[in-house]
N, C-alpha and C positions, 0 to 999 in steps of 0.2 A: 666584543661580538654580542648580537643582539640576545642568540642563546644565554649566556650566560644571566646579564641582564633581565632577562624574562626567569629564569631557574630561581636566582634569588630574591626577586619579588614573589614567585608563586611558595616557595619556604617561607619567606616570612607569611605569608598570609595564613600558610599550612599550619603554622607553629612550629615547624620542623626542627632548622636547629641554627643554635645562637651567630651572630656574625662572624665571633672567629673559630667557631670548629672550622675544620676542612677534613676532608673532600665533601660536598655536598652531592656530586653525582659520579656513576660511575660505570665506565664506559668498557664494554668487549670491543677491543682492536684487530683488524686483520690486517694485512700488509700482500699487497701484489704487485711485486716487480718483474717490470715490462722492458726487455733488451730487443736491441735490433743494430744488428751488423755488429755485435758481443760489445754491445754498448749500454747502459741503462739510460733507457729514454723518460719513463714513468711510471709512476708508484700510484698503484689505484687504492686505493683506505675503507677501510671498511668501517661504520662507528656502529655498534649493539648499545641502545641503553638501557640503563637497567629499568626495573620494573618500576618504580616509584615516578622517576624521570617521565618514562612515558607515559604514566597514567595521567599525571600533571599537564605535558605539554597536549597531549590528545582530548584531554576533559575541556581544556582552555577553549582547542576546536570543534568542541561540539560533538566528537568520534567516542562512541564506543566502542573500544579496545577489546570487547567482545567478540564484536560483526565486521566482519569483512568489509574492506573501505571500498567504497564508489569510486567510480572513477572520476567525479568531482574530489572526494575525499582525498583520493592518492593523487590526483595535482594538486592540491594545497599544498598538501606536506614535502613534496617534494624538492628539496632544497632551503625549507625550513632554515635549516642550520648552515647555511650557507652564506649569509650576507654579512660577510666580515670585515669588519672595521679597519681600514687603511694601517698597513704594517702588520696585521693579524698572521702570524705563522702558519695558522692552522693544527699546531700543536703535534706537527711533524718536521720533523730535523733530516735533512739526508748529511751525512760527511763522507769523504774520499779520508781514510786514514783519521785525520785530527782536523782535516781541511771540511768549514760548512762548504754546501754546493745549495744552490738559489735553485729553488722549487716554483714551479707559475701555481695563479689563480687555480680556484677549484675548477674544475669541466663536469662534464657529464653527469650529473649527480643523479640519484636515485632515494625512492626511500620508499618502504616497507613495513607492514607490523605482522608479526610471524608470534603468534601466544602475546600477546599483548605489552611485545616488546618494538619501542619503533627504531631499524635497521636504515641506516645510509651508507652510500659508498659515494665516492666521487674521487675523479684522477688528476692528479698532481705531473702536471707536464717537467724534465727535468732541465734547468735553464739552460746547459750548455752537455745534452750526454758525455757521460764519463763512462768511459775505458778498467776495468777492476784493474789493479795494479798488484804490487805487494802487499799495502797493508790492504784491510777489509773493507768495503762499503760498508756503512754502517748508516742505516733508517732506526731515531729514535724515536718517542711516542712520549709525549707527556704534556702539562700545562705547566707553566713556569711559576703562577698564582696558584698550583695545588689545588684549585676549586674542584678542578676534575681530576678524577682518577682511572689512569688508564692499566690495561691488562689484554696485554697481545695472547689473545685465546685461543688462536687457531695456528697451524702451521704454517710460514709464510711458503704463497706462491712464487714460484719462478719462469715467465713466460719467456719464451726468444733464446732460451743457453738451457741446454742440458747436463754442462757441463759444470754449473756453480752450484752450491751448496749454503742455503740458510740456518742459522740457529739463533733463538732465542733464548737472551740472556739480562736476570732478573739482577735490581740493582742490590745495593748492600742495606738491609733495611735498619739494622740498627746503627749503620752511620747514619742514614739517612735521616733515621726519629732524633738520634741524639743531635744531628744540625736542626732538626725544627725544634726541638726543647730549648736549644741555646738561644735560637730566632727569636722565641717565643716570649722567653725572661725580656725582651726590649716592647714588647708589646702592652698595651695596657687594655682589660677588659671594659674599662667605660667611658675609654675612647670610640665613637663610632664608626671615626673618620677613619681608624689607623686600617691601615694596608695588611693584609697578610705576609707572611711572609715569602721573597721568591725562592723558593725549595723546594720546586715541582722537578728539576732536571734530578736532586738527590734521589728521588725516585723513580726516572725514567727507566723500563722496560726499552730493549733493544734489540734488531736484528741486525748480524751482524752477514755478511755476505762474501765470501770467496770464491775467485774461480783462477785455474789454472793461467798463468801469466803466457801471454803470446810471442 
């Protein structure tokens, strides 16, 4: 994705930080699931980034983060972050149980700077709505490269059922460090080429979603 691409060119110019630290940015997540006929149709996403990020990608545009955007300004950035590379997940997971379930293209997108943070959402149409069954729906949140770092911040919504019930559930962080330390001993630091490692799911943030079975 071009985001990313653009993030690590403007760190290295920044002097920010070495190739293979990670996470380089890092993102407040929101989650809003959309049912209809007690079915989940789609997941609207909310992405907050943090202050660094946004100072970076707004300075690039010429925007200070100070003053309210134009309305030239807030179409530019609008979908910014949206032009993603052929097979790009999006860095949202939906599962029925253990089973992944195929998410569409971005829609709708938006974007915002609220204190000199730049806010996108955009909706994830669901490929074939699902039905909640036994086990849980479950919408995860992470990058699989670690580049980014997500943190579902806010309560998920629940549009279309009043009768389901979300929670947010944090992963296990010291399995998860002790699998990037293991990752880590196969890496070499002057290497430039080498890869991160994929360890982003060790760290995925989750919601998990139940609703009474029909």
């Amino acid at each position: 994705m071009r985001r990313a691409a653009f993030l690590a060119a403007a760190l290295t110019a920044h002097g920010a930080a070495p190739a293979l630290a990670h996470p380089h940015e890092f993102i407040d997540a929101g989650v809003e699931l959309r049912f209809e006929a007690g079915a989940l149709t789609a997941l609207r996403i909310v992405w907050v980034y943090d202050d660094l990020t946004s100072l970076m990608i707004l300075t690039d545009r010429g925007i200070d983060p100070d003053q309210p955007l134009t309305p030239a300004q807030a179409a530019g950035l609008s979908g910014f972050d949206m032009d993603w590379a052929e097979g790009f997940a999006g860095d949202t997971y939906l599962l029925n149980g253990e089973t992944p379930v195929g998410l569409g293209p971005p829609q709708d997108w938006t974007a915002r700077v609220v204190q000199g943070r730049i806010i996108t959402t955009h909706l994830r149409q669901v490929a074939a709505p699902v039905r909640p069954g036994a086990a849980p729906l479950v919408v995860q949140v992470y990058d699989p490269g670690y580049y980014t770092a997500y943190t579902i911040a806010t309560a998920p919504l629940i549009r279309g059922r009043a009768d389901c019930t979300a929670q947010v559930y944090g992963p296990d962080t010291a399995a998860a460090d002790a699998a990037l330390a293991e990752a880590m001993k196969e890496l070499s630091g002057d290497d430039p080429e080498a890869e991160f490692p994929a360890i982003g799911a060790a760290y995925a943030e989750e919601v998990r979603i139940t609703c009474p079975q029909d």
